[in-house]
PDB file of N, CA, C, O and CB in Angstrom:
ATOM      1  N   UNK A   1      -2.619  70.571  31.914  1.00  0.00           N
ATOM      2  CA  UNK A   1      -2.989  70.696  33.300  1.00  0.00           C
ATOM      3  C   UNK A   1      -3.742  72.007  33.523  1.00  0.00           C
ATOM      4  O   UNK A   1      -4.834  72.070  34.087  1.00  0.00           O
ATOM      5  CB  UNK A   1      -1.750  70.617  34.196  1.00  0.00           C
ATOM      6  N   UNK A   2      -2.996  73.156  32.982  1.00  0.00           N
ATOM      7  CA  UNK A   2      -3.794  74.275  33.143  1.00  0.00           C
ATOM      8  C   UNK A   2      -5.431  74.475  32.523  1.00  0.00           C
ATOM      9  O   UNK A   2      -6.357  75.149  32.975  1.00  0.00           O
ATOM     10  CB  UNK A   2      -2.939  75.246  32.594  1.00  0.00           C
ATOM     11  N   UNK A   3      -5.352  73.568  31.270  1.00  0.00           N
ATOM     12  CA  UNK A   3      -7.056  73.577  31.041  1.00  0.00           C
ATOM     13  C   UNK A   3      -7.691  72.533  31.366  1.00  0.00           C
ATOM     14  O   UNK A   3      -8.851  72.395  30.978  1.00  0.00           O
ATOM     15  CB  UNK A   3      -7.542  73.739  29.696  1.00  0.00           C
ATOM     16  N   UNK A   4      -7.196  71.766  31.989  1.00  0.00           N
ATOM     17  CA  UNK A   4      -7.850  70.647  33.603  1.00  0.00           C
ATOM     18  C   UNK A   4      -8.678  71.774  34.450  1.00  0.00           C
ATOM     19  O   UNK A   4      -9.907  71.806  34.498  1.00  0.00           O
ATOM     20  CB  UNK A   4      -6.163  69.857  35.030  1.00  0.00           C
ATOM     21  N   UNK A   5      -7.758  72.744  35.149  1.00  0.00           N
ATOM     22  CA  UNK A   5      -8.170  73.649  36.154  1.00  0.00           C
ATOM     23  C   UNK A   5      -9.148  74.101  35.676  1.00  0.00           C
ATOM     24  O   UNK A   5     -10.251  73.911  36.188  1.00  0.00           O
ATOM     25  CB  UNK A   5      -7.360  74.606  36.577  1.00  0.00           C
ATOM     26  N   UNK A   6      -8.942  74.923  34.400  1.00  0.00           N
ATOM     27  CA  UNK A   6      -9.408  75.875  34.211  1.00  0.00           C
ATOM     28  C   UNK A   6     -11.370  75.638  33.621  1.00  0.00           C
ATOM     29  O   UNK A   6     -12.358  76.372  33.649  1.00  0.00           O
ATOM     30  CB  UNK A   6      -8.258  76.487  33.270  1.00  0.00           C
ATOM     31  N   UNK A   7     -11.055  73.997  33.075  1.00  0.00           N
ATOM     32  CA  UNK A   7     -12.296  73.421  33.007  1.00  0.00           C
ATOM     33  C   UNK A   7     -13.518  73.156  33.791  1.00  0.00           C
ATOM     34  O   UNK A   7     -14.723  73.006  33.587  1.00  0.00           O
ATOM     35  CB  UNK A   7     -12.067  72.620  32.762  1.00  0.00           C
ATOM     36  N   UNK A   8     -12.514  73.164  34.977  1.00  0.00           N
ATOM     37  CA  UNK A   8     -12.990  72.442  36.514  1.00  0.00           C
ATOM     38  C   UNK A   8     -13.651  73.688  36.999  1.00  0.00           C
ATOM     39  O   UNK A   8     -14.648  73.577  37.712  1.00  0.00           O
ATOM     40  CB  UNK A   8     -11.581  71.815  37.748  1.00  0.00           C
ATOM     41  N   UNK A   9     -12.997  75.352  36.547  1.00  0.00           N
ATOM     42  CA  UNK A   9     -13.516  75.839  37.079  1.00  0.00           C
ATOM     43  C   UNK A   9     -14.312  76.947  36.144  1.00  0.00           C
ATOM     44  O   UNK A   9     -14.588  78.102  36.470  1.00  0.00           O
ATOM     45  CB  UNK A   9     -12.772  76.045  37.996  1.00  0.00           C
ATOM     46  N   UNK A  10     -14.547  76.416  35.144  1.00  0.00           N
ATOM     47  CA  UNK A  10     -15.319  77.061  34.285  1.00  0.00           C
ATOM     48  C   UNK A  10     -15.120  77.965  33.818  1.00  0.00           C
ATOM     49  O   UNK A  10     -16.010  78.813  33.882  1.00  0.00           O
ATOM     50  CB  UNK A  10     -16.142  77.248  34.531  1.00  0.00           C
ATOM     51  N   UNK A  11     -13.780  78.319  33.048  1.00  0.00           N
ATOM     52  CA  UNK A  11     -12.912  79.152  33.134  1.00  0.00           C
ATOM     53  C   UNK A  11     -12.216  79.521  31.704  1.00  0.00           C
ATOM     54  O   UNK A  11     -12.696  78.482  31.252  1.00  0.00           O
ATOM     55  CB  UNK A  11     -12.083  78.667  34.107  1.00  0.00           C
ATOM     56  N   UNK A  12     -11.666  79.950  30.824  1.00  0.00           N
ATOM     57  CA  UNK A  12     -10.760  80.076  30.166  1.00  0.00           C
ATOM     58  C   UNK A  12      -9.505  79.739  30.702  1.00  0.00           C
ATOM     59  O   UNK A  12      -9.255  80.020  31.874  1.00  0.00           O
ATOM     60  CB  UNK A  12     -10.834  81.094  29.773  1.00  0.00           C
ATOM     61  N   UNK A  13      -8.395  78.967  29.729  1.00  0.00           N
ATOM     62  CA  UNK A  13      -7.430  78.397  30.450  1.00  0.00           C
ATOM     63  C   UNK A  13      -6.354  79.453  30.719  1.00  0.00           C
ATOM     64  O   UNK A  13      -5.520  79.411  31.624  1.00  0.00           O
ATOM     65  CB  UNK A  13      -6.930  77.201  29.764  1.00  0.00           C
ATOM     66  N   UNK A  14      -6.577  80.872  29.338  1.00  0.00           N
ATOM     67  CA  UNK A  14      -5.496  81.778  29.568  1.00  0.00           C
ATOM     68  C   UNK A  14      -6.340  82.380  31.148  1.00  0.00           C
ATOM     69  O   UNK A  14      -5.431  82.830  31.845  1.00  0.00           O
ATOM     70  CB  UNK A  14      -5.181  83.076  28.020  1.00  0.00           C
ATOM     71  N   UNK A  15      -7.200  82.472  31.622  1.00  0.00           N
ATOM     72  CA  UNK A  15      -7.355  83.647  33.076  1.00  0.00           C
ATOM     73  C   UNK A  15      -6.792  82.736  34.201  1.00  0.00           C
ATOM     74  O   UNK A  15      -6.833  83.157  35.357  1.00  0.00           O
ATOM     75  CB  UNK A  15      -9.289  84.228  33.596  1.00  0.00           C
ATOM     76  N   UNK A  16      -6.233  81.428  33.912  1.00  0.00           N
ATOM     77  CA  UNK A  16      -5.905  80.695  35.079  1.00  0.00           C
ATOM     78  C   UNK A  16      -3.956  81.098  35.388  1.00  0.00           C
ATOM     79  O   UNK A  16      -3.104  80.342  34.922  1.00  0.00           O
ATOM     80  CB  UNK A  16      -6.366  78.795  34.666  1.00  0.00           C
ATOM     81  N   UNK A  17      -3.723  81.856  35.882  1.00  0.00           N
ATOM     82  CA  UNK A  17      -2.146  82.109  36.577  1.00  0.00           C
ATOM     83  C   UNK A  17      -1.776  80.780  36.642  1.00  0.00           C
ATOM     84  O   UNK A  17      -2.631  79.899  36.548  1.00  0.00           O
ATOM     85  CB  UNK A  17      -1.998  82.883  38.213  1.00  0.00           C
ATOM     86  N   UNK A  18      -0.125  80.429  36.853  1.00  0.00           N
ATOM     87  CA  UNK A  18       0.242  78.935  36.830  1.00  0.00           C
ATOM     88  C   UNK A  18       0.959  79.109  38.202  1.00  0.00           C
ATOM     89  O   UNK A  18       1.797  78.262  38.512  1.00  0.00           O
ATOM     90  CB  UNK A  18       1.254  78.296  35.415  1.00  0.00           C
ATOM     91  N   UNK A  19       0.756  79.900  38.849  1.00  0.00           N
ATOM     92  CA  UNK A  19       1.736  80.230  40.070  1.00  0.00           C
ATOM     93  C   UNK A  19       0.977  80.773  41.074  1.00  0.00           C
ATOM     94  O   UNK A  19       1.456  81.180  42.132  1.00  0.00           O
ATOM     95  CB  UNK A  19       2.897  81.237  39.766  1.00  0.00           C
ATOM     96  N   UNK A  20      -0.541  80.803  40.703  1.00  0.00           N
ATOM     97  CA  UNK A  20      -1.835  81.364  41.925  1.00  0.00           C
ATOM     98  C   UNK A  20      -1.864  80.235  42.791  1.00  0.00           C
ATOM     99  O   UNK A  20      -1.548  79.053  42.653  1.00  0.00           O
ATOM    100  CB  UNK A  20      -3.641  81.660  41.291  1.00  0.00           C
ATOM    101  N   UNK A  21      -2.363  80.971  43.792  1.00  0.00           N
ATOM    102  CA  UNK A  21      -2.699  79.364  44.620  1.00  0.00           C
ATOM    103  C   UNK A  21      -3.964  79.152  44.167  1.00  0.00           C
ATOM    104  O   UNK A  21      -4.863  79.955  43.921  1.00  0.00           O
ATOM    105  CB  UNK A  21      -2.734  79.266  46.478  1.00  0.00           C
ATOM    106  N   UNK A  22      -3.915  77.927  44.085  1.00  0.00           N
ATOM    107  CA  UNK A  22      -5.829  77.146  43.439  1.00  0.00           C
ATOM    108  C   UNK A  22      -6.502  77.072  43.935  1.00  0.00           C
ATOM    109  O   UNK A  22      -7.516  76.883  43.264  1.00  0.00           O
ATOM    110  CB  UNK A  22      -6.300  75.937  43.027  1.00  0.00           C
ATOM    111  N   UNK A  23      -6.714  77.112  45.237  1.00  0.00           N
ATOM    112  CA  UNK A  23      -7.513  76.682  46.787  1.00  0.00           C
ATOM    113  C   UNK A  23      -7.971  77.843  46.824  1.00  0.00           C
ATOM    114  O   UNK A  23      -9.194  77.853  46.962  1.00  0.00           O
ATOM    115  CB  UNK A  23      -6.661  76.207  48.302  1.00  0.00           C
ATOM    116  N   UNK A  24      -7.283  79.278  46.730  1.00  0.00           N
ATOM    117  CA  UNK A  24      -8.370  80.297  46.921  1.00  0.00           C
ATOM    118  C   UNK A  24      -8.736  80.928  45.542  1.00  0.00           C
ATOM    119  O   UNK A  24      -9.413  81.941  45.366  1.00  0.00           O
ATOM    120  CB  UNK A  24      -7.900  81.449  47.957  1.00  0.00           C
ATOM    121  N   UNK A  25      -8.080  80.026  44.475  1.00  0.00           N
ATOM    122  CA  UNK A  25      -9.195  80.167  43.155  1.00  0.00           C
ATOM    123  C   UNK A  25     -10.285  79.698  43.002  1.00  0.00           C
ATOM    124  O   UNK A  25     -10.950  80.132  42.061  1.00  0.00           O
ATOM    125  CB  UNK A  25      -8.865  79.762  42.096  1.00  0.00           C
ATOM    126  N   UNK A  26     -10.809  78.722  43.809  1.00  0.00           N
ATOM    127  CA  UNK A  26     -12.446  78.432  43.793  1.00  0.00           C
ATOM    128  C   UNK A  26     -11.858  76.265  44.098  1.00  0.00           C
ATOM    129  O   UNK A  26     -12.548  75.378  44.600  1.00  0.00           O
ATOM    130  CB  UNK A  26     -13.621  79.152  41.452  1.00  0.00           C
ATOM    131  N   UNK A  27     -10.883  76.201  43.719  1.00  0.00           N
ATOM    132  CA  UNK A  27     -10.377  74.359  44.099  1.00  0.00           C
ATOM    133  C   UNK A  27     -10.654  73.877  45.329  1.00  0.00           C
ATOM    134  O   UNK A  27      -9.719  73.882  46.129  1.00  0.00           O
ATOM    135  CB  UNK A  27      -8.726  73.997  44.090  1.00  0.00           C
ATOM    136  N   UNK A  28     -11.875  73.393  45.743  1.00  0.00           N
ATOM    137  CA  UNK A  28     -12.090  72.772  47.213  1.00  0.00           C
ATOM    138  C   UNK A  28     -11.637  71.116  46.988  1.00  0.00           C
ATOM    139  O   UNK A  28     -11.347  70.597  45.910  1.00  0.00           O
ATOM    140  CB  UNK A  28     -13.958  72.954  47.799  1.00  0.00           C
ATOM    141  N   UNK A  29     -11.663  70.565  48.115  1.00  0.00           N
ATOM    142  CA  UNK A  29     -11.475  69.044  48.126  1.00  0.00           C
ATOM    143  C   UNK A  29     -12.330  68.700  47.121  1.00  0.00           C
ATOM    144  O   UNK A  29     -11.904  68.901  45.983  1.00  0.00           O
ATOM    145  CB  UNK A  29     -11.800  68.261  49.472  1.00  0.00           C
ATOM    146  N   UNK A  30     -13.020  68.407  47.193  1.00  0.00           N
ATOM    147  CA  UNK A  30     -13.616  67.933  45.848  1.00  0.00           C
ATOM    148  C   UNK A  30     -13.486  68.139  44.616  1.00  0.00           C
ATOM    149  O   UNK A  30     -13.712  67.256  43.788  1.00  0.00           O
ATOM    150  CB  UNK A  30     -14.525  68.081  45.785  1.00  0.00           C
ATOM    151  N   UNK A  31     -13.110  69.311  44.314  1.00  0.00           N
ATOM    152  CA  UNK A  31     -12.814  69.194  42.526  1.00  0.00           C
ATOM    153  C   UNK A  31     -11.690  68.942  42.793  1.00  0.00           C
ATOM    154  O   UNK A  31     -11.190  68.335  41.847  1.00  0.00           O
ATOM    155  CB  UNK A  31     -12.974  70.482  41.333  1.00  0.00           C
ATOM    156  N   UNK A  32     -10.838  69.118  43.784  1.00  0.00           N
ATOM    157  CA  UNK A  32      -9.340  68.629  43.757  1.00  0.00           C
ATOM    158  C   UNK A  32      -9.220  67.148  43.479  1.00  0.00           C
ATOM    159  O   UNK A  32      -8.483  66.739  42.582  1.00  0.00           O
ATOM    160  CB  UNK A  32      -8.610  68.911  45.151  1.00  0.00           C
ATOM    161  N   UNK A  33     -10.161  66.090  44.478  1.00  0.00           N
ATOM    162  CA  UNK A  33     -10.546  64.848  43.838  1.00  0.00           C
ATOM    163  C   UNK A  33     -10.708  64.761  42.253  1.00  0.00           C
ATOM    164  O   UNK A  33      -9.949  64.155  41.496  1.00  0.00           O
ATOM    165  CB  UNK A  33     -11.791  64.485  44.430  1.00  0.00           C
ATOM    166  N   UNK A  34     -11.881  65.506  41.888  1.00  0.00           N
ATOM    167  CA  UNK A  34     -12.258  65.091  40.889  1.00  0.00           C
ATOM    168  C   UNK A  34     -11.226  64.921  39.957  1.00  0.00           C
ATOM    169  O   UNK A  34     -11.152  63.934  39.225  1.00  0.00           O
ATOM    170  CB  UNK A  34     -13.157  65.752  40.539  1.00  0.00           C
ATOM    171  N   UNK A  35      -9.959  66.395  39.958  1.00  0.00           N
ATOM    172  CA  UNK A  35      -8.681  66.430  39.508  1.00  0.00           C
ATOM    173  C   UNK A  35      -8.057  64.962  39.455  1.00  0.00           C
ATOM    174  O   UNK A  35      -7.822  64.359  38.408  1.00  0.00           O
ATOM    175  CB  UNK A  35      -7.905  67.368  40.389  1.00  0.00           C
ATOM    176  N   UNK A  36      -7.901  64.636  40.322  1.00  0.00           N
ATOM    177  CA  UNK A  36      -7.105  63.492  41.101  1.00  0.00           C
ATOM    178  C   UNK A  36      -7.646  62.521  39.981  1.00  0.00           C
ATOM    179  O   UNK A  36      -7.144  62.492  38.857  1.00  0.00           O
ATOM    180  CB  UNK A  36      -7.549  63.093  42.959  1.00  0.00           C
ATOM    181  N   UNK A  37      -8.692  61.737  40.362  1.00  0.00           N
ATOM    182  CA  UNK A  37      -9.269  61.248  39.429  1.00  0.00           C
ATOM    183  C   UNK A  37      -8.784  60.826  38.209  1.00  0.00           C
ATOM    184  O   UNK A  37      -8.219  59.806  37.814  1.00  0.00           O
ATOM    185  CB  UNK A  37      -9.978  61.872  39.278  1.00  0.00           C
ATOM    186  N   UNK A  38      -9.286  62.273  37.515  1.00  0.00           N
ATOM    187  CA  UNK A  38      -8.951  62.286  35.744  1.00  0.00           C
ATOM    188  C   UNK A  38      -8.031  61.731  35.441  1.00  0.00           C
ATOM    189  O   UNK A  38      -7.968  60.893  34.542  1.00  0.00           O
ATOM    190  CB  UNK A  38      -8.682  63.484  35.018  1.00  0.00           C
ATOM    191  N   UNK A  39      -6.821  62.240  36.403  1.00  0.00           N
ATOM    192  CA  UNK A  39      -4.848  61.812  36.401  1.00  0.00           C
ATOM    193  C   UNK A  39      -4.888  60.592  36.213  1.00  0.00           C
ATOM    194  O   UNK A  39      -4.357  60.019  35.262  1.00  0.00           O
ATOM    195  CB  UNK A  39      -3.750  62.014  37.914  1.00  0.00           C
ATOM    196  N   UNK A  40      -5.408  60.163  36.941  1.00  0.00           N
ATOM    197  CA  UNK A  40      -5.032  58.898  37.579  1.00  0.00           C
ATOM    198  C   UNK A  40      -5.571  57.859  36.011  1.00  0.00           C
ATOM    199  O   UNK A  40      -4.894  57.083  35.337  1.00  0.00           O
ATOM    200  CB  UNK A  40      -6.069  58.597  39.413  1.00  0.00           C
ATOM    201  N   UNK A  41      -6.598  58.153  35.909  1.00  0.00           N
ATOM    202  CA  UNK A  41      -7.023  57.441  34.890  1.00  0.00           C
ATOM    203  C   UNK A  41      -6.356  57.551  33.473  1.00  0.00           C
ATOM    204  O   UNK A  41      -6.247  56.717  32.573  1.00  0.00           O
ATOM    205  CB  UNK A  41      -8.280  57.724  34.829  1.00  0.00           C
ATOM    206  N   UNK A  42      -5.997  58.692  33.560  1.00  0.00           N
ATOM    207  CA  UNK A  42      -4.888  58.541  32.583  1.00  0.00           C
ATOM    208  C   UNK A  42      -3.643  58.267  32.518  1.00  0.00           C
ATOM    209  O   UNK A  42      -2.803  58.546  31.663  1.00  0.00           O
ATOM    210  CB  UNK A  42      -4.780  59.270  32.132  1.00  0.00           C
ATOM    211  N   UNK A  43      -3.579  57.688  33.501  1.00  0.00           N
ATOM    212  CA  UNK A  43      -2.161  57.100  33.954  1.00  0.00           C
ATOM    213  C   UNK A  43      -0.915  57.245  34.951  1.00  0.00           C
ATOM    214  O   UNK A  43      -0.081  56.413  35.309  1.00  0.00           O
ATOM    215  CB  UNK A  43      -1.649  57.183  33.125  1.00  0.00           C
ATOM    216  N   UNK A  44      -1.132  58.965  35.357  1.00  0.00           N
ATOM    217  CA  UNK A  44      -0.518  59.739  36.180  1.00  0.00           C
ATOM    218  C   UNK A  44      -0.431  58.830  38.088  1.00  0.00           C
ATOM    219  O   UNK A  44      -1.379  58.465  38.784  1.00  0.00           O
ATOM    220  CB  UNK A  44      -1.511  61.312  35.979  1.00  0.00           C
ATOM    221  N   UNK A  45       0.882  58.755  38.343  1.00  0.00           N
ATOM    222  CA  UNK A  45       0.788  58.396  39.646  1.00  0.00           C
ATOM    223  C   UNK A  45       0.805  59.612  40.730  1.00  0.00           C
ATOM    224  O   UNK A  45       1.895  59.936  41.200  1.00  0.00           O
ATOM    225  CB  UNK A  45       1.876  57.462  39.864  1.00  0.00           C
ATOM    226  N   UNK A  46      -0.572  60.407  41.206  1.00  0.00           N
ATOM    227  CA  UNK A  46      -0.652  61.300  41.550  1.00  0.00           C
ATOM    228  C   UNK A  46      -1.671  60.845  42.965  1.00  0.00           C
ATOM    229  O   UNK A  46      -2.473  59.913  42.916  1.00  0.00           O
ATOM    230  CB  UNK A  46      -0.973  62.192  40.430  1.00  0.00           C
ATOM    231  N   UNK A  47      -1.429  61.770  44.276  1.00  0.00           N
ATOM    232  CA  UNK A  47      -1.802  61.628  45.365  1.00  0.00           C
ATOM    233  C   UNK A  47      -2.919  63.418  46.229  1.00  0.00           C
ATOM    234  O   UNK A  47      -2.290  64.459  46.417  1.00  0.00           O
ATOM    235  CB  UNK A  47      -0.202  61.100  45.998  1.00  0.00           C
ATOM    236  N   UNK A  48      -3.643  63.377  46.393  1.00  0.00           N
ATOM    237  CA  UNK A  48      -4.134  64.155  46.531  1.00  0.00           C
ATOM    238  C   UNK A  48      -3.358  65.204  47.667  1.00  0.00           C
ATOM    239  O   UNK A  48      -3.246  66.421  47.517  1.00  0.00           O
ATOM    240  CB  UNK A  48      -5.262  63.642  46.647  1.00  0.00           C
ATOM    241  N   UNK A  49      -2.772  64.271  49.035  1.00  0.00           N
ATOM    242  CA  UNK A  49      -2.454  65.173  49.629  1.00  0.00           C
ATOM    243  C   UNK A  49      -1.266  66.248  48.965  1.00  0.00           C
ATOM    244  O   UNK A  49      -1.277  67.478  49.006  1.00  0.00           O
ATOM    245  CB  UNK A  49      -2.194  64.570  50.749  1.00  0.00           C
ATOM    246  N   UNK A  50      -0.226  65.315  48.331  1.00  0.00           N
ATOM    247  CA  UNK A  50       0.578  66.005  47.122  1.00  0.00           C
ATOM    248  C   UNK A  50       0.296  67.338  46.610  1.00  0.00           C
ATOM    249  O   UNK A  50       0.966  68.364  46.731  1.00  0.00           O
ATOM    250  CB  UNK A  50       0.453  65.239  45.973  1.00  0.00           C
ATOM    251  N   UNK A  51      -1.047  67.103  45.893  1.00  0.00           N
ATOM    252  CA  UNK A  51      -1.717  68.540  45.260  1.00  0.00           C
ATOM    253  C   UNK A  51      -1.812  69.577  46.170  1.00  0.00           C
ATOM    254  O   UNK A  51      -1.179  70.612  45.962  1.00  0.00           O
ATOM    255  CB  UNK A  51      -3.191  68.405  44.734  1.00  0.00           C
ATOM    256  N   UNK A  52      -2.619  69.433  47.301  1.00  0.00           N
ATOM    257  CA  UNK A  52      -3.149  69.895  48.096  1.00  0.00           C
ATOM    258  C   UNK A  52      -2.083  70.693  48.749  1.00  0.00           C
ATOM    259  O   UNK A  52      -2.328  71.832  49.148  1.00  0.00           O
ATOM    260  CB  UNK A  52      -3.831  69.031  48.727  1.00  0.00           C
ATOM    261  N   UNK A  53      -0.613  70.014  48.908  1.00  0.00           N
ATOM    262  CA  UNK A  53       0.440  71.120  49.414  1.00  0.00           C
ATOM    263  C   UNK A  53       1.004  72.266  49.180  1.00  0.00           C
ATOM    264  O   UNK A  53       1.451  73.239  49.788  1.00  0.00           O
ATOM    265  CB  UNK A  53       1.222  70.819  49.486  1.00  0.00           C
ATOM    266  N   UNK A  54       0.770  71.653  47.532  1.00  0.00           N
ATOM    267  CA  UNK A  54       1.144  73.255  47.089  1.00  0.00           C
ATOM    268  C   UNK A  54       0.096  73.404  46.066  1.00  0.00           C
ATOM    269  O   UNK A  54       0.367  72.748  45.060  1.00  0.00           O
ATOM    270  CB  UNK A  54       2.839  73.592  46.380  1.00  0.00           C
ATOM    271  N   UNK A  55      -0.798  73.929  46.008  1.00  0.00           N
ATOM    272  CA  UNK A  55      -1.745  73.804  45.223  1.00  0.00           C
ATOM    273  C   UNK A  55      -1.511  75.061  43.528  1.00  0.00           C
ATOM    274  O   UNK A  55      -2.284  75.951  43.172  1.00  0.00           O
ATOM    275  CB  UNK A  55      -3.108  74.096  46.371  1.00  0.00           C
ATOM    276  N   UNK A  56      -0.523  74.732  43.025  1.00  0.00           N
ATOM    277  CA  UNK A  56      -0.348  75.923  41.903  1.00  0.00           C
ATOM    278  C   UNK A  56      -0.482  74.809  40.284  1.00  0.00           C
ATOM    279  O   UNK A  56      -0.271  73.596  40.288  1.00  0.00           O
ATOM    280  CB  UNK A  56       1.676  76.949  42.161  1.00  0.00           C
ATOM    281  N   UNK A  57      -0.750  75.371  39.438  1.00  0.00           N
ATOM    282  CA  UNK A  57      -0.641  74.541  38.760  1.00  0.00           C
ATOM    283  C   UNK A  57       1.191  74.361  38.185  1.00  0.00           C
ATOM    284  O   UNK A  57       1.434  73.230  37.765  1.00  0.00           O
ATOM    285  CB  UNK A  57      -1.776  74.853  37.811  1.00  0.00           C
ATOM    286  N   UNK A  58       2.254  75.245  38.159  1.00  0.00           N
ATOM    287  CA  UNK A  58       3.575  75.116  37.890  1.00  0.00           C
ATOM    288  C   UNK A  58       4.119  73.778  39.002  1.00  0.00           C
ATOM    289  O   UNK A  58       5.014  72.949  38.843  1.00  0.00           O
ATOM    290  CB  UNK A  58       4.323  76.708  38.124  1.00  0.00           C
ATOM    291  N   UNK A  59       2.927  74.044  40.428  1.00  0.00           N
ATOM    292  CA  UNK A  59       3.888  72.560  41.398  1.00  0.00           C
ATOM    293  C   UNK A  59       3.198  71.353  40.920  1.00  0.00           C
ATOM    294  O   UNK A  59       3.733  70.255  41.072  1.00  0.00           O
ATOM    295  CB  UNK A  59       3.712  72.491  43.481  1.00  0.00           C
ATOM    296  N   UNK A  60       2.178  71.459  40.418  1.00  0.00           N
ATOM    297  CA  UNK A  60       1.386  70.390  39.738  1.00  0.00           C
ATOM    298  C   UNK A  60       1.943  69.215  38.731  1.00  0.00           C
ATOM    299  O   UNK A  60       1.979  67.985  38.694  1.00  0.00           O
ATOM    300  CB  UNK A  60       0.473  71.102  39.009  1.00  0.00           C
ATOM    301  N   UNK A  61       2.470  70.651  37.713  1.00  0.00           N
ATOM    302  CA  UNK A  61       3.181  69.892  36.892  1.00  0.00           C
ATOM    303  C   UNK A  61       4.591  69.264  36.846  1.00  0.00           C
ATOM    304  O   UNK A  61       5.122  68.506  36.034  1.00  0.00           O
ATOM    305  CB  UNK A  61       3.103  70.456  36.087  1.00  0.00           C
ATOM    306  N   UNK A  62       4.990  69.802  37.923  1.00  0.00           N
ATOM    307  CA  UNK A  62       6.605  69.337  38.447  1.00  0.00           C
ATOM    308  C   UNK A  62       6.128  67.919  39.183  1.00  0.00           C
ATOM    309  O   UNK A  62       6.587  66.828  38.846  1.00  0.00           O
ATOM    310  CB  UNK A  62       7.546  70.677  39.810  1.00  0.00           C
ATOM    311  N   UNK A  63       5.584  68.017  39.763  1.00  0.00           N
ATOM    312  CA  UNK A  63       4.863  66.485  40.381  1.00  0.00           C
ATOM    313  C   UNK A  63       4.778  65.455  39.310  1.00  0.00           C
ATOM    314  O   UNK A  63       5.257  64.322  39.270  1.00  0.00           O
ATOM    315  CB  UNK A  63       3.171  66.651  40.953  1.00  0.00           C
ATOM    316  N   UNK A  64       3.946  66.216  38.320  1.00  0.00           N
ATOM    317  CA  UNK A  64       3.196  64.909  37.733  1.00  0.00           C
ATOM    318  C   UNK A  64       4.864  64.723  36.503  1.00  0.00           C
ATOM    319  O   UNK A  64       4.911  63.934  35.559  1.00  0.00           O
ATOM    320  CB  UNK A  64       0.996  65.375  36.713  1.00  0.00           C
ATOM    321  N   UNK A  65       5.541  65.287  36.748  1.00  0.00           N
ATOM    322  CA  UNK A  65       6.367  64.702  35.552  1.00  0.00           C
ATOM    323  C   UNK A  65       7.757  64.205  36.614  1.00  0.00           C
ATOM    324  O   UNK A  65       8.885  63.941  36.197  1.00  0.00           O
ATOM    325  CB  UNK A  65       6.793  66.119  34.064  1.00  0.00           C
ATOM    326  N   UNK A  66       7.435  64.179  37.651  1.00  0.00           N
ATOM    327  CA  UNK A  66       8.415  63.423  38.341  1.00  0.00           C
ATOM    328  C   UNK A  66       8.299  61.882  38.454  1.00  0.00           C
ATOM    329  O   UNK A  66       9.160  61.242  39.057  1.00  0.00           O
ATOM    330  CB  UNK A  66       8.464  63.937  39.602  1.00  0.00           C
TER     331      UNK A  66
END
């Protein structure tokens, strides 16, 4: 998940914090979609507004493994 983000944002995956908020790391609706997306296609039952609440990647991954 963290080198999802960190892809998305052109990034190295170690400079991405797992506990930053993502929204004011550069994550607008749209790459948040695009996020959404990827999940989904790989199988993940994931919802955007979900992400969007807490936008960290540590709540990310508590989501997606629930």
């Amino acid at each position: 998940m963290r080198a999802d983000v960190a892809r998305l944002l052109a990034e190295p995956a170690e400079s991405v914090d797992v506990d930053e908020n993502l929204l004011d790391r550069g994550v607008d609706s749209v790459r948040l979609m695009s996020l959404v997306e990827t999940w989904r296609r790989d199988g993940a039952a994931v919802d955007f507004a979900d992400l969007a609440e807490e936008p960290t990647v540590t709540a990310w991954t508590a989501l997606l493994r629930s």
